[in-house]
C-alpha positions in Angstrom: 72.9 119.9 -31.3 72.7 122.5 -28.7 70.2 124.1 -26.5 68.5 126.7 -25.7 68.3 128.7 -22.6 65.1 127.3 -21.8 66.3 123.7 -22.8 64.7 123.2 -26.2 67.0 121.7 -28.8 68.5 123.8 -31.2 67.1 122.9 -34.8 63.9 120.7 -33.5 60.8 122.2 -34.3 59.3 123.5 -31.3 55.5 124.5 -30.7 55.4 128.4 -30.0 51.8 130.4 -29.8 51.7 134.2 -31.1 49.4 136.2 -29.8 48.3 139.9 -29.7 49.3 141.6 -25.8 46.0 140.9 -23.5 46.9 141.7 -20.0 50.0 143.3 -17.4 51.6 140.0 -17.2 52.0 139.6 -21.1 53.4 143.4 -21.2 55.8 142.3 -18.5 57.2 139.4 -20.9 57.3 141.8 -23.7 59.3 144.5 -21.5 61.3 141.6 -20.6 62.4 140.7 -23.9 63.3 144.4 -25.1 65.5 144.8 -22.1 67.1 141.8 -23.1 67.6 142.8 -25.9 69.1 146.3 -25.3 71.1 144.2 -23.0 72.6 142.4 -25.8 72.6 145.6 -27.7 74.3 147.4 -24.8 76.9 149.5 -26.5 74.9 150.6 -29.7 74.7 153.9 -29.8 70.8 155.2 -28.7 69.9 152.0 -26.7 68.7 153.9 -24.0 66.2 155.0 -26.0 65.3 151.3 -26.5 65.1 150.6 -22.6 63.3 153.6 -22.1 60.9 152.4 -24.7 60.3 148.9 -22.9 60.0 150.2 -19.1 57.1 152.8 -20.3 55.2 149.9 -22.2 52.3 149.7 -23.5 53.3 153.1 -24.4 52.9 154.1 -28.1 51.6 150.7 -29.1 48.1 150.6 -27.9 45.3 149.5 -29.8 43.1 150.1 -31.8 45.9 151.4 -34.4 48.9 150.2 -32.5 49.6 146.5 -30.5 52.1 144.0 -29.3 52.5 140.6 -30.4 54.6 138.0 -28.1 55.3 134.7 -28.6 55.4 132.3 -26.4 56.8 128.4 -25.8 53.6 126.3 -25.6 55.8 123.6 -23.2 56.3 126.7 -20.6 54.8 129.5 -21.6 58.0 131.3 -21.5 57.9 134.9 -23.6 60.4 133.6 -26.6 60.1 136.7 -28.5 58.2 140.0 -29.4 57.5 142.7 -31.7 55.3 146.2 -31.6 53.3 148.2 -33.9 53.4 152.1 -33.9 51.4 154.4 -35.7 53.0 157.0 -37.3 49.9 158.8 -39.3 46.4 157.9 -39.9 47.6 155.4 -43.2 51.1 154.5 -41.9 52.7 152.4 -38.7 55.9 151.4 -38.5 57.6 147.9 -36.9 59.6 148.6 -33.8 61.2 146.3 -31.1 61.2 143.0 -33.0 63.1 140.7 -31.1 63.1 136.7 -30.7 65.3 134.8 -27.9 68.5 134.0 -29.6 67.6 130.5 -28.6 64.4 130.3 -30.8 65.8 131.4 -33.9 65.5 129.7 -37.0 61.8 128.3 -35.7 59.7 130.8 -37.8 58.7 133.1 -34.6 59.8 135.9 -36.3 57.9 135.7 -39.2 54.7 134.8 -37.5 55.2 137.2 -35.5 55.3 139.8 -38.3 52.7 138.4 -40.1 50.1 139.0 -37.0 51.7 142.5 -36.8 50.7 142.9 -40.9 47.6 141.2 -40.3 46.1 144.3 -37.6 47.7 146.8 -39.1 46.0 145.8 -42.6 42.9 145.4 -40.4 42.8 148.6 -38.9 43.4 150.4 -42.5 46.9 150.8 -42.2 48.4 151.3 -46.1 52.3 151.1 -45.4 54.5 149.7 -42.8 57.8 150.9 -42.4 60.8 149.5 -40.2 64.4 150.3 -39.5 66.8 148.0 -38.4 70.8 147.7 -38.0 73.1 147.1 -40.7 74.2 143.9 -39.1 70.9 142.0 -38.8 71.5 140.2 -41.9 68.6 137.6 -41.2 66.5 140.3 -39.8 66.9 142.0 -43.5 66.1 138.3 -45.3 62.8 137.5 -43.1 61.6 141.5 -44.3 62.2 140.9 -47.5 61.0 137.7 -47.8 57.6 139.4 -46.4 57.7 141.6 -49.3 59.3 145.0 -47.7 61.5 146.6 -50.0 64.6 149.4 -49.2 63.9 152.6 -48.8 65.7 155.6 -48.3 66.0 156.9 -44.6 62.6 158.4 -42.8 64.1 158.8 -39.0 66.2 161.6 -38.9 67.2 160.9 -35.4 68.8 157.8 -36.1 72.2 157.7 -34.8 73.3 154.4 -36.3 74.1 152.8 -39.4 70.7 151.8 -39.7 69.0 150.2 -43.2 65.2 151.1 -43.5 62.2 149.2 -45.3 58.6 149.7 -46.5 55.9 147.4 -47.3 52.6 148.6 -49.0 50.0 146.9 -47.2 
C-alpha cells in the first residue's frame, strides 16, 4: 500500500471535512489546488484559462448563487481537493474546477464534494447544473453519472478540447 503526499495510506479510509469557502486562507487552498491542477494539466490546450481562473478567485463563484467547496484532511487540515459553482442564468449554474489531490482519490471527496455543490445550488433555486469535463477523466464521468447527470450535447462553444459535457435537473 502506498502513500500519499501528505502520508495517508493509500486505500485506508481517511477522515476529510467539506465545507463551503469562508475566509482568504480557505480561497488560498482552493487557488492552490486549481493550479495544481493546471499543473498537472499543463499541456492541455486552454489551461491558461484554468490558471487565470484560480489566481482571480473568488471570481465568478461568489455567493449567494455561486460558492466553493474545499475539502480538507481532518489530521492536518491540509486542502485535499475542491470544486466551484458558477451561475450561468437565473435557473442554471454549471460545475467548474473539480479537482481532488491525486492522493485522496477513491475516499469519496469527490462525491461529497458534489453533493454540497448540488445541495446550494438546489437551495438557491437553481433547476439544472451542467458540467464539462475531458474525454479522459473516466472516473470523473462514473462519479457524474452515478449522481444522476446525464450526456448532453455541447453548450461551450469555446471549448478547445475534446471535452464530454453533462446535465443534471435539479
Amino acid at each position: 500500500m502506498g502513500t500519499s503526499r501528505n502520508g495517508a495510506r493509500l486505500g485506508v479510509t481517511v477522515p476529510f471535512v467539506v465545507h463551503e469557502v469562508r475566509d482568504a486562507a480557505d480561497v488560498d487552498e482552493v487557488r492552490r489546488l486549481v493550479l495544481e491542477h493546471a499543473l498537472v494539466r499543463a499541456s492541455t490546450p486552454g489551461i491558461e484559462y484554468m490558471r487565470a481562473d484560480a489566481l482571480a478567485l473568488p471570481g465568478p463563484y461568489v455567493a449567494p448563487k455561486g460558492g466553493l467547496w474545499l475539502a480538507r484532511a481532518t489530521a492536518d487540515a491540509v486542502g485535499v481537493g475542491c470544486v466551484a459553482l458558477r451561475p450561468l442564468t437565473a435557473s442554471m449554474a454549471e460545475v467548474k474546477r473539480m479537482y481532488v489531490d491525486p492522493g485522496w482519490r477513491g475516499h469519496g471527496i469527490g462525491r461529497a464534494l458534489l453533493e454540497a455543490l448540488i445541495g446550494k445550488a438546489r437551495a438557491c433555486g437553481c433547476g439544472t447544473l451542467r458540467l464539462g469535463t475531458l474525454d479522459d477523466m473516466t472516473a470523473a464521468q462514473s462519479l457524474y453519472r452515478s449522481l444522476g447527470f446525464a450526456p448532453i450535447e455541447r453548450y461551450r462553444p469555446d471549448e478547445m478540447i475534446d471535452t464530454r459535457f453533462y446535465e443534471l435537473s435539479l
